[in-house]
PDBQT receptor file of N, H, CA, C and O in Angstrom, charges set to zero:
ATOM      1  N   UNK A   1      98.280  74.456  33.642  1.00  0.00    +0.000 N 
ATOM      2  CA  UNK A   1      97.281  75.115  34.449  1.00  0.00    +0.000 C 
ATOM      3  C   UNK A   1      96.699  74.102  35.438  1.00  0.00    +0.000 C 
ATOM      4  O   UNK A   1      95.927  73.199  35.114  1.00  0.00    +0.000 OA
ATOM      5  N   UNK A   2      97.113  74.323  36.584  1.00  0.00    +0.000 N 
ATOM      6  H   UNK A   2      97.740  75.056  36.848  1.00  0.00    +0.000 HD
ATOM      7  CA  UNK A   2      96.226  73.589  37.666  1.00  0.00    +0.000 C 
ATOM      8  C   UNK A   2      94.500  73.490  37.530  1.00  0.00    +0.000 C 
ATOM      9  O   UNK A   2      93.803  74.410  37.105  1.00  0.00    +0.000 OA
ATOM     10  N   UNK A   3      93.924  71.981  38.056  1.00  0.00    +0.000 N 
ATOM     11  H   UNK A   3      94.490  71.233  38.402  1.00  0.00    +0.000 HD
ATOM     12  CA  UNK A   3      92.762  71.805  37.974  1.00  0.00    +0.000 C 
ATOM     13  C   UNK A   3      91.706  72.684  38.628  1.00  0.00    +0.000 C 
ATOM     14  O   UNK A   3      91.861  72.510  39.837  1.00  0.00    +0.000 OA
ATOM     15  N   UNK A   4      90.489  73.730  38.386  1.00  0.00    +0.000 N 
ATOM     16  H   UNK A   4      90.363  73.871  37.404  1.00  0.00    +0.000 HD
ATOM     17  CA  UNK A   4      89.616  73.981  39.286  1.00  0.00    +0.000 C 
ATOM     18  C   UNK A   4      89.728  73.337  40.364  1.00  0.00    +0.000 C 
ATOM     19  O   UNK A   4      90.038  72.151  40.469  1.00  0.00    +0.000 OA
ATOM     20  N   UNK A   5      89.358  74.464  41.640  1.00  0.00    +0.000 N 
ATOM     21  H   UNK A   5      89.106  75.427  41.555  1.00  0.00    +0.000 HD
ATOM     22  CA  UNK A   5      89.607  73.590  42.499  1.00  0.00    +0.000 C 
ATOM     23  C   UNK A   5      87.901  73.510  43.012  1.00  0.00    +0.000 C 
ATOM     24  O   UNK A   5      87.014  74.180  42.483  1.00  0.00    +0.000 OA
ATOM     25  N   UNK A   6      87.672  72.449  44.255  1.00  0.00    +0.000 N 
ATOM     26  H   UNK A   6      88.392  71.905  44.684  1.00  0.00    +0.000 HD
ATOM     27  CA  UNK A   6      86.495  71.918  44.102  1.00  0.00    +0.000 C 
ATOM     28  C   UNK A   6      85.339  72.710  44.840  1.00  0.00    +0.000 C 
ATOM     29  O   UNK A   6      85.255  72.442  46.039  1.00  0.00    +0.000 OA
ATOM     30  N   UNK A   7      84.465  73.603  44.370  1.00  0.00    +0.000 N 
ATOM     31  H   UNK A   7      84.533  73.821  43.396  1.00  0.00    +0.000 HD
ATOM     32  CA  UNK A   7      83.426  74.452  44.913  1.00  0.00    +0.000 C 
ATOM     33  C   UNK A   7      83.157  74.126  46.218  1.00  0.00    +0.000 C 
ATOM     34  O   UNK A   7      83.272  74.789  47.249  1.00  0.00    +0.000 OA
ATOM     35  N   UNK A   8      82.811  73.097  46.035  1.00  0.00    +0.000 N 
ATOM     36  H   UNK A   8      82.718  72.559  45.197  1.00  0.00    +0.000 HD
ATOM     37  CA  UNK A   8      81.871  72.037  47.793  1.00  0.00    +0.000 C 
ATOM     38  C   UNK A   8      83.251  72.234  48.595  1.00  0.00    +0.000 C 
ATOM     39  O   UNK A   8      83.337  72.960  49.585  1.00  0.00    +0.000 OA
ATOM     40  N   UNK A   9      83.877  71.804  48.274  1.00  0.00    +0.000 N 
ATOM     41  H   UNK A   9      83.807  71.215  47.470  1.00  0.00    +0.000 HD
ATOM     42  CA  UNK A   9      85.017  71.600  49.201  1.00  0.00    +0.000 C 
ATOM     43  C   UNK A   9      85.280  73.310  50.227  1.00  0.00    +0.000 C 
ATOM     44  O   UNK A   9      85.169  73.546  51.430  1.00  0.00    +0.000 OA
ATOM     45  N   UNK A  10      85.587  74.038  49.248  1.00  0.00    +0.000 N 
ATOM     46  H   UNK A  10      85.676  73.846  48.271  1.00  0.00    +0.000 HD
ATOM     47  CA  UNK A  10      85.352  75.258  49.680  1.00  0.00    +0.000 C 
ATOM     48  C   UNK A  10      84.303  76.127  50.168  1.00  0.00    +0.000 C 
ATOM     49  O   UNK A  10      84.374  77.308  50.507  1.00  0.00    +0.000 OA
ATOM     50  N   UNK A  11      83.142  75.193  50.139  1.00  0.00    +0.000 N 
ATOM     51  H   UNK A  11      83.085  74.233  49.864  1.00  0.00    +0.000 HD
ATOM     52  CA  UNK A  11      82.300  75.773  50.822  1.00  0.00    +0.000 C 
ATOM     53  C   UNK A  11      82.015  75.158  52.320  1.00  0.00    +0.000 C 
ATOM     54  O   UNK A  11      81.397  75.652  53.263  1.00  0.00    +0.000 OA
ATOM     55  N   UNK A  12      82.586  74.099  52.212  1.00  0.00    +0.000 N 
ATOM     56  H   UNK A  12      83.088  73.698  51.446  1.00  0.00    +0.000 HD
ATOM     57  CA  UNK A  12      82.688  72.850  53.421  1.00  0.00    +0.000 C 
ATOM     58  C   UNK A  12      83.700  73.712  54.722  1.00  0.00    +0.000 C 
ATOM     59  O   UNK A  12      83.380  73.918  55.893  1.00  0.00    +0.000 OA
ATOM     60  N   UNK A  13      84.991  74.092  54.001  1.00  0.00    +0.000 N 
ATOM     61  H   UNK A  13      85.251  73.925  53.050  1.00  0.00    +0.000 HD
ATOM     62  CA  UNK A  13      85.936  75.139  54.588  1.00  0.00    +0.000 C 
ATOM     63  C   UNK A  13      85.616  76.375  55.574  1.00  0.00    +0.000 C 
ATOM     64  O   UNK A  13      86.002  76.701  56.696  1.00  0.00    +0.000 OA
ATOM     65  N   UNK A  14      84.504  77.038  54.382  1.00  0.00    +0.000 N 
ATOM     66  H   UNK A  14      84.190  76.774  53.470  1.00  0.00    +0.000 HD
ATOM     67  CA  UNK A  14      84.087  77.937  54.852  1.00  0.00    +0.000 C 
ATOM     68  C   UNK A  14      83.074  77.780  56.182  1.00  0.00    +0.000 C 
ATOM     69  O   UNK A  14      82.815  78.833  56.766  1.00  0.00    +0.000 OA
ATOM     70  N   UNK A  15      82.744  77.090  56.472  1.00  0.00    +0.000 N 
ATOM     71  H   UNK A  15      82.954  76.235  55.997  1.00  0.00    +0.000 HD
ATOM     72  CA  UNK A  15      81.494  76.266  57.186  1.00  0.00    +0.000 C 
ATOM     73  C   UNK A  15      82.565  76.209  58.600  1.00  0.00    +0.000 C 
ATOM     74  O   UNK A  15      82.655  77.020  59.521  1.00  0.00    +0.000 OA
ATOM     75  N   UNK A  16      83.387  74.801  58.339  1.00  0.00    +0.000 N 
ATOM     76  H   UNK A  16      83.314  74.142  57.590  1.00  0.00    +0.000 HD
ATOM     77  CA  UNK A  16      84.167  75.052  59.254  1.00  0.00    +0.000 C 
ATOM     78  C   UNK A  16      84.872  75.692  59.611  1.00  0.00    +0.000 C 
ATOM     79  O   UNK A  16      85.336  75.170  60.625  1.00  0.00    +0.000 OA
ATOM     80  N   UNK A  17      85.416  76.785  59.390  1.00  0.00    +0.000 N 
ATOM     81  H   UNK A  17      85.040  77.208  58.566  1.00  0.00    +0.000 HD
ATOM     82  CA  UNK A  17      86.062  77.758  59.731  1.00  0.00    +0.000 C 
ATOM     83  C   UNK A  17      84.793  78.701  60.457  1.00  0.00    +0.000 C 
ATOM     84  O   UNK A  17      84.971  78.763  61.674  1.00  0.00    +0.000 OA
ATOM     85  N   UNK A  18      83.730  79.342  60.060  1.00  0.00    +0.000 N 
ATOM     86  H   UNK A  18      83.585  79.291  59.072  1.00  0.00    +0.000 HD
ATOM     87  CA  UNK A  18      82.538  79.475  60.840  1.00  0.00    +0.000 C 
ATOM     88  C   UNK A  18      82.505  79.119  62.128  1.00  0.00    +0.000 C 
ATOM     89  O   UNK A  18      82.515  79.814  63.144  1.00  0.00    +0.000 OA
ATOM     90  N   UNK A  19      82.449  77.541  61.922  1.00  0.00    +0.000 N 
ATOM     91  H   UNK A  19      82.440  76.976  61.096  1.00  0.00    +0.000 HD
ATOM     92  CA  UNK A  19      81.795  77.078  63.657  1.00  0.00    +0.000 C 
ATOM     93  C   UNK A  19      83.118  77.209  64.576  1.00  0.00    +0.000 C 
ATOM     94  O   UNK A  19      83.057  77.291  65.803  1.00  0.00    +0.000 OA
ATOM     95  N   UNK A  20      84.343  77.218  63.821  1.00  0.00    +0.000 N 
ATOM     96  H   UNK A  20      84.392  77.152  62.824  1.00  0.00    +0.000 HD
ATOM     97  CA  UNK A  20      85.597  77.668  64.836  1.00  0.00    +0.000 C 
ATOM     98  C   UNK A  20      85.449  78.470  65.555  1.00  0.00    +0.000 C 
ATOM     99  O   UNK A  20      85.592  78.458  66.777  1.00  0.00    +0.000 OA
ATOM    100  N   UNK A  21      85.069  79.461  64.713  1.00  0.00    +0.000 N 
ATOM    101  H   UNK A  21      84.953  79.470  63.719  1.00  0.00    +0.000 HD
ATOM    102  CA  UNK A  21      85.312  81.126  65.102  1.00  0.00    +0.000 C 
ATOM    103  C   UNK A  21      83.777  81.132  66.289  1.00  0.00    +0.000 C 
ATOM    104  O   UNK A  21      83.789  81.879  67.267  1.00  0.00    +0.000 OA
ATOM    105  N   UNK A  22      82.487  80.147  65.980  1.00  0.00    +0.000 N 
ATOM    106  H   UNK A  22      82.478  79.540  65.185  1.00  0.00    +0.000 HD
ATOM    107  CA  UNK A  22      81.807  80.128  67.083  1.00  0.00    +0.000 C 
ATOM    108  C   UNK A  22      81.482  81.603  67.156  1.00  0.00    +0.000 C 
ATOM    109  O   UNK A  22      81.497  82.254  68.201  1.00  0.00    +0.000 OA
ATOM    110  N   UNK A  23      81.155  82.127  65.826  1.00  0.00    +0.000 N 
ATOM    111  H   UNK A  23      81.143  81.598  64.977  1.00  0.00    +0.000 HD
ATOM    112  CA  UNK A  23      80.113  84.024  66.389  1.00  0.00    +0.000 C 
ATOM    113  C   UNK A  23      79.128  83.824  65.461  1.00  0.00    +0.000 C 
ATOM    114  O   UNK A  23      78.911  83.078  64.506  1.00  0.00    +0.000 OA
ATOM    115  N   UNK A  24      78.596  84.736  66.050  1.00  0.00    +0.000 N 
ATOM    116  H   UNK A  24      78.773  85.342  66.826  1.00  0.00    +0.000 HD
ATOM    117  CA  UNK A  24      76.947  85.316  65.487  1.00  0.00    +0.000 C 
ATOM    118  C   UNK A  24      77.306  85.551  63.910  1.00  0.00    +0.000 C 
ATOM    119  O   UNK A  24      76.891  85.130  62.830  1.00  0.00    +0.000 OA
ATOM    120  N   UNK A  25      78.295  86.448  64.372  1.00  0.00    +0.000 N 
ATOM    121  H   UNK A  25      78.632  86.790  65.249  1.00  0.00    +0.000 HD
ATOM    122  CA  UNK A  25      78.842  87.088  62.744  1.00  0.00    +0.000 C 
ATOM    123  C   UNK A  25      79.151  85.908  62.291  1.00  0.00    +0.000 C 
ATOM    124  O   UNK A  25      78.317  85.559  61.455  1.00  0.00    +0.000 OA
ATOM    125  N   UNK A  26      79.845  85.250  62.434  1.00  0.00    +0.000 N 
ATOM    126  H   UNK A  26      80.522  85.533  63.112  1.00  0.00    +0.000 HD
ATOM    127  CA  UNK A  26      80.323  84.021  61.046  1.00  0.00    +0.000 C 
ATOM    128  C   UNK A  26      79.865  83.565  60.715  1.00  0.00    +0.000 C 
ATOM    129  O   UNK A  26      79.950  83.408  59.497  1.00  0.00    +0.000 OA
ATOM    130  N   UNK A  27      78.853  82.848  61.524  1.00  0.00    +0.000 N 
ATOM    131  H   UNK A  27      78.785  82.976  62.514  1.00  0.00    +0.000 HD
ATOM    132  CA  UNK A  27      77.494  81.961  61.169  1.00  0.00    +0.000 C 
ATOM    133  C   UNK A  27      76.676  82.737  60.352  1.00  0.00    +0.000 C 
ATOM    134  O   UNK A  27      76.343  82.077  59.368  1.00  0.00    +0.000 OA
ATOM    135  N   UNK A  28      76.198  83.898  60.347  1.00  0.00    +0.000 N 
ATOM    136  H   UNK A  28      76.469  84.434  61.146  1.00  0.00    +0.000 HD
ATOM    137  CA  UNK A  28      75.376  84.825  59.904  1.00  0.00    +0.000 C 
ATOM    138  C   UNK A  28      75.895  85.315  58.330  1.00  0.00    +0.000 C 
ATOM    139  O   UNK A  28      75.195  85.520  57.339  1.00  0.00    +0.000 OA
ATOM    140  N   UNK A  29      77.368  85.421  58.481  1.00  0.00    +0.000 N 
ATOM    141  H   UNK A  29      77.937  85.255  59.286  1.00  0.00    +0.000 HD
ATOM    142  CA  UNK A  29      77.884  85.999  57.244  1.00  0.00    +0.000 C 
ATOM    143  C   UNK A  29      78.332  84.229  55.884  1.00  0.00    +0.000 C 
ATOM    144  O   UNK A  29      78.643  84.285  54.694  1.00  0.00    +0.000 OA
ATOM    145  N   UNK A  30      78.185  83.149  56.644  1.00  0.00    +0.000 N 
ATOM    146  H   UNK A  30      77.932  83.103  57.610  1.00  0.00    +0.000 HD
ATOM    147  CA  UNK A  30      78.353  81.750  56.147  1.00  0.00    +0.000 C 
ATOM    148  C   UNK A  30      76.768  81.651  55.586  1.00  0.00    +0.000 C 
ATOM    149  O   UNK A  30      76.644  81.416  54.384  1.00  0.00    +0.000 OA
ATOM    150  N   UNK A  31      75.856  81.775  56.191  1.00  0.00    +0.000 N 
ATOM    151  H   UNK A  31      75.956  81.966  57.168  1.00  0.00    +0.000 HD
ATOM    152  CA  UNK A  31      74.405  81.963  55.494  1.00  0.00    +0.000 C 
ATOM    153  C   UNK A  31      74.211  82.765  54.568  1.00  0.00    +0.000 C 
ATOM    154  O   UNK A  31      73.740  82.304  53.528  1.00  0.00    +0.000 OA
ATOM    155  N   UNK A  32      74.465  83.993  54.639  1.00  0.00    +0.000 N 
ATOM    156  H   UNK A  32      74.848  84.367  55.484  1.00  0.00    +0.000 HD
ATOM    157  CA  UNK A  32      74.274  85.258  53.580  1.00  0.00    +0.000 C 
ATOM    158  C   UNK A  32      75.160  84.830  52.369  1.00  0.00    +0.000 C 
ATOM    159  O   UNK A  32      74.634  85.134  51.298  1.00  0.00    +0.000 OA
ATOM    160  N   UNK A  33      76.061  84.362  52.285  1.00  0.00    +0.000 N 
ATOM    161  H   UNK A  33      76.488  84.115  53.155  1.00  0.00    +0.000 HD
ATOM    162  CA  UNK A  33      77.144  83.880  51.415  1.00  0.00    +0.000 C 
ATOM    163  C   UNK A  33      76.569  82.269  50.419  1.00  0.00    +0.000 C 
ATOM    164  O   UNK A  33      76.736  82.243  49.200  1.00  0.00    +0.000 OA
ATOM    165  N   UNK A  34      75.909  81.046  51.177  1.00  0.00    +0.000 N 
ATOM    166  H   UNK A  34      75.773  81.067  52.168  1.00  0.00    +0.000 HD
ATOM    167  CA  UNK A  34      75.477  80.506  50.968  1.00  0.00    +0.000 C 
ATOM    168  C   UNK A  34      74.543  79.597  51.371  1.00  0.00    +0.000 C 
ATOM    169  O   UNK A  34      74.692  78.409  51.656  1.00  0.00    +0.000 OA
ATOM    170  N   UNK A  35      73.350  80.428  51.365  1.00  0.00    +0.000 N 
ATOM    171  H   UNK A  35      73.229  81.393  51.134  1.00  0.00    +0.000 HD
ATOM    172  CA  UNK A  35      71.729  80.232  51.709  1.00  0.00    +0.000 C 
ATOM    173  C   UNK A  35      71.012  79.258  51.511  1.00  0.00    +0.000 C 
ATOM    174  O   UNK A  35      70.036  78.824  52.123  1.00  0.00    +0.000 OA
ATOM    175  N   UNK A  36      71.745  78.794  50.272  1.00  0.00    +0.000 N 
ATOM    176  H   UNK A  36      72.538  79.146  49.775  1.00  0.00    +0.000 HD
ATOM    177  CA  UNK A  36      70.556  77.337  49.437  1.00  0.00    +0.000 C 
ATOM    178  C   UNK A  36      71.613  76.401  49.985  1.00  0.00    +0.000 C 
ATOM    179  O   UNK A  36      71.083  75.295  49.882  1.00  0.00    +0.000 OA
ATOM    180  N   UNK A  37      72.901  76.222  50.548  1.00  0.00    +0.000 N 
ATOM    181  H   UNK A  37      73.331  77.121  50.632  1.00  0.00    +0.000 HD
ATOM    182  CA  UNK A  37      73.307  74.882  50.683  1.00  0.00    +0.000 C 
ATOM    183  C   UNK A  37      73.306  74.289  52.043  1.00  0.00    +0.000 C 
ATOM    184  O   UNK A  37      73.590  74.808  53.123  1.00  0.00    +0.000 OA
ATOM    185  N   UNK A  38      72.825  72.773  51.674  1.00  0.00    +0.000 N 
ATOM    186  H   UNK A  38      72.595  72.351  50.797  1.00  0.00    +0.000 HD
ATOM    187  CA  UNK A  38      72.761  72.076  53.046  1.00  0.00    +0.000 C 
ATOM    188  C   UNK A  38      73.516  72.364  54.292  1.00  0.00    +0.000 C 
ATOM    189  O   UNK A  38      72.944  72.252  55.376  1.00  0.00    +0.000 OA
ATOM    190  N   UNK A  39      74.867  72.759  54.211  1.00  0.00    +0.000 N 
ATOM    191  H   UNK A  39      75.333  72.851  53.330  1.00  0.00    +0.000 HD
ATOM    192  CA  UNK A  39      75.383  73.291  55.252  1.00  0.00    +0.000 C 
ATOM    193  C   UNK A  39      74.987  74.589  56.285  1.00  0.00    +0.000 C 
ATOM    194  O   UNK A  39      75.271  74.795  57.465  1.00  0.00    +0.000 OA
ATOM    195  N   UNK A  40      74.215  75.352  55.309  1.00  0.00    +0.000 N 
ATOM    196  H   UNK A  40      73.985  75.185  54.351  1.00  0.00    +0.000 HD
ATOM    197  CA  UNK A  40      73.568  76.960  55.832  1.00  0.00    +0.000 C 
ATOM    198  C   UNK A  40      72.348  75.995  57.185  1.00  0.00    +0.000 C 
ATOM    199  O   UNK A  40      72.054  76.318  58.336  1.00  0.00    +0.000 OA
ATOM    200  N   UNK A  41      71.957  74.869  56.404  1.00  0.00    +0.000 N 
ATOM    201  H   UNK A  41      72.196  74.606  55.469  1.00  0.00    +0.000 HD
ATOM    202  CA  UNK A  41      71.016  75.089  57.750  1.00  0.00    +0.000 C 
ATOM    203  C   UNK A  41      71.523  74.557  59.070  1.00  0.00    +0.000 C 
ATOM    204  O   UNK A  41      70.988  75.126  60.022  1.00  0.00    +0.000 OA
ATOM    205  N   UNK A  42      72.536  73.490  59.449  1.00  0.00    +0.000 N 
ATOM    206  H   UNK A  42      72.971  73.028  58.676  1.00  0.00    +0.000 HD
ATOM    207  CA  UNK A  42      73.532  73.183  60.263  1.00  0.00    +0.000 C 
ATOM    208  C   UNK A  42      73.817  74.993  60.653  1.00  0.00    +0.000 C 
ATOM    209  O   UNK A  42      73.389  75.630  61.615  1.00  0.00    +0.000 OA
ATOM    210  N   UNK A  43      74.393  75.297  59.897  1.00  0.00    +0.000 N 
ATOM    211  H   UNK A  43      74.741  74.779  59.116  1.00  0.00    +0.000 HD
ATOM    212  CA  UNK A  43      74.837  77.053  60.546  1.00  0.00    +0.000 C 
ATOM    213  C   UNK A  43      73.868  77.628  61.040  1.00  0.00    +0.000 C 
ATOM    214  O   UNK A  43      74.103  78.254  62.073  1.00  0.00    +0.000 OA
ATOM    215  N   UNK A  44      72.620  77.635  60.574  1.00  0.00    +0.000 N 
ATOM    216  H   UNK A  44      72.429  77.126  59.735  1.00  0.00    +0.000 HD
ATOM    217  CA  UNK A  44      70.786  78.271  61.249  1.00  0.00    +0.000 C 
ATOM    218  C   UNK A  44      70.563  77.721  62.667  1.00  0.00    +0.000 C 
ATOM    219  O   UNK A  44      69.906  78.266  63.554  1.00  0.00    +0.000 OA
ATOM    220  N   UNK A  45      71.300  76.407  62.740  1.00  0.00    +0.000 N 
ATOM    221  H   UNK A  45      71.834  75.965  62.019  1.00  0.00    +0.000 HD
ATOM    222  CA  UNK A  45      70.971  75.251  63.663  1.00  0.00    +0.000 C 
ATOM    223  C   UNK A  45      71.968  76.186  65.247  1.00  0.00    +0.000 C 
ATOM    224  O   UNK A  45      71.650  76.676  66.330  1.00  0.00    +0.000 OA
ATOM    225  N   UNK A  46      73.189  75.985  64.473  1.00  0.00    +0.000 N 
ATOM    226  H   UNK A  46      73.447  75.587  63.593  1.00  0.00    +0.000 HD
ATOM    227  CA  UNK A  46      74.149  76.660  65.674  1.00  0.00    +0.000 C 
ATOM    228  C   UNK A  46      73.916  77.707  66.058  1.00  0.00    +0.000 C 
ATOM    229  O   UNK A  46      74.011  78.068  67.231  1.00  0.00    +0.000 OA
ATOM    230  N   UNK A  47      73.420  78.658  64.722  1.00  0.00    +0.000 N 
ATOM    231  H   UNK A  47      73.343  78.365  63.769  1.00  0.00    +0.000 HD
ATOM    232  CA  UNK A  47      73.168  80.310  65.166  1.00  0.00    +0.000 C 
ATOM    233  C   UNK A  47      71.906  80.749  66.260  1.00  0.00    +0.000 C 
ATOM    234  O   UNK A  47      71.862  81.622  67.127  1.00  0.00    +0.000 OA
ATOM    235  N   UNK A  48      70.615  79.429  65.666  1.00  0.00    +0.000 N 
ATOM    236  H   UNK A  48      70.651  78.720  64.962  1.00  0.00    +0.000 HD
ATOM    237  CA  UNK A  48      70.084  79.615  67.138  1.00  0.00    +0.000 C 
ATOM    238  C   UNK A  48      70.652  79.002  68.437  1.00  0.00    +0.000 C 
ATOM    239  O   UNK A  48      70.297  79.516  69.498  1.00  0.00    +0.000 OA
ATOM    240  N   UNK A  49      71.426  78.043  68.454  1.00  0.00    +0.000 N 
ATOM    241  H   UNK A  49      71.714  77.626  67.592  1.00  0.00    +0.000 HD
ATOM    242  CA  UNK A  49      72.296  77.550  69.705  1.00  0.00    +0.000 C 
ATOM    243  C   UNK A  49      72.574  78.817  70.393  1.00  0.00    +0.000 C 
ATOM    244  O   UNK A  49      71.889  79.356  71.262  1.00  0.00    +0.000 OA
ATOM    245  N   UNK A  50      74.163  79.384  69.651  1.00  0.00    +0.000 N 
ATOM    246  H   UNK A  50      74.719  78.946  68.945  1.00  0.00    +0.000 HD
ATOM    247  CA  UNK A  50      74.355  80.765  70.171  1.00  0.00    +0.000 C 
ATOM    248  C   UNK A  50      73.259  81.619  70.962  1.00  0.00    +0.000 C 
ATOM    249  O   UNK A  50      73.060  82.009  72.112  1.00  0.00    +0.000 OA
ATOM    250  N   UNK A  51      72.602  81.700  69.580  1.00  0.00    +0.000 N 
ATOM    251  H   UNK A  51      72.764  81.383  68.646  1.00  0.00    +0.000 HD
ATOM    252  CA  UNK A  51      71.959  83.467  70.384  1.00  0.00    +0.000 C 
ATOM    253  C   UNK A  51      70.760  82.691  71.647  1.00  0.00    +0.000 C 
ATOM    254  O   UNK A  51      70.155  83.614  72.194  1.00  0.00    +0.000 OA
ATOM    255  N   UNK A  52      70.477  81.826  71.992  1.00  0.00    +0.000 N 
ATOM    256  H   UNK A  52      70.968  81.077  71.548  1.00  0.00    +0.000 HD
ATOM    257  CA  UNK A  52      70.128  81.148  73.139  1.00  0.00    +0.000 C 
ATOM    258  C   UNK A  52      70.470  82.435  74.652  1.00  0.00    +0.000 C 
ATOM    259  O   UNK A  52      70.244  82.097  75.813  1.00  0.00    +0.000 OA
TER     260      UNK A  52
């Protein structure tokens, strides 16, 4: 059985894949998904960039 693979890491993924895609929605749906981690506020950060 392969090892768990690593939570952070996949949430790191998810993050960047977010700022790729560069939308309201991704950023928005990367927060709703995970709210408490340091990365959500970097995403709060861009999402007000965007909607600028």
């Amino acid at each position: 059985m392969p090892p768990a693979r690593d939570p952070r890491l996949a949430v790191e993924e998810e993050y960047q894949l977010a700022r790729r895609l560069n939308t309201v929605e991704a950023l928005e749906l990367f927060i709703a998904r995970h709210p408490d981690d340091p990365l959500a506020a970097k995403a709060r950060t861009e999402l007000r960039r965007l909607s600028r």
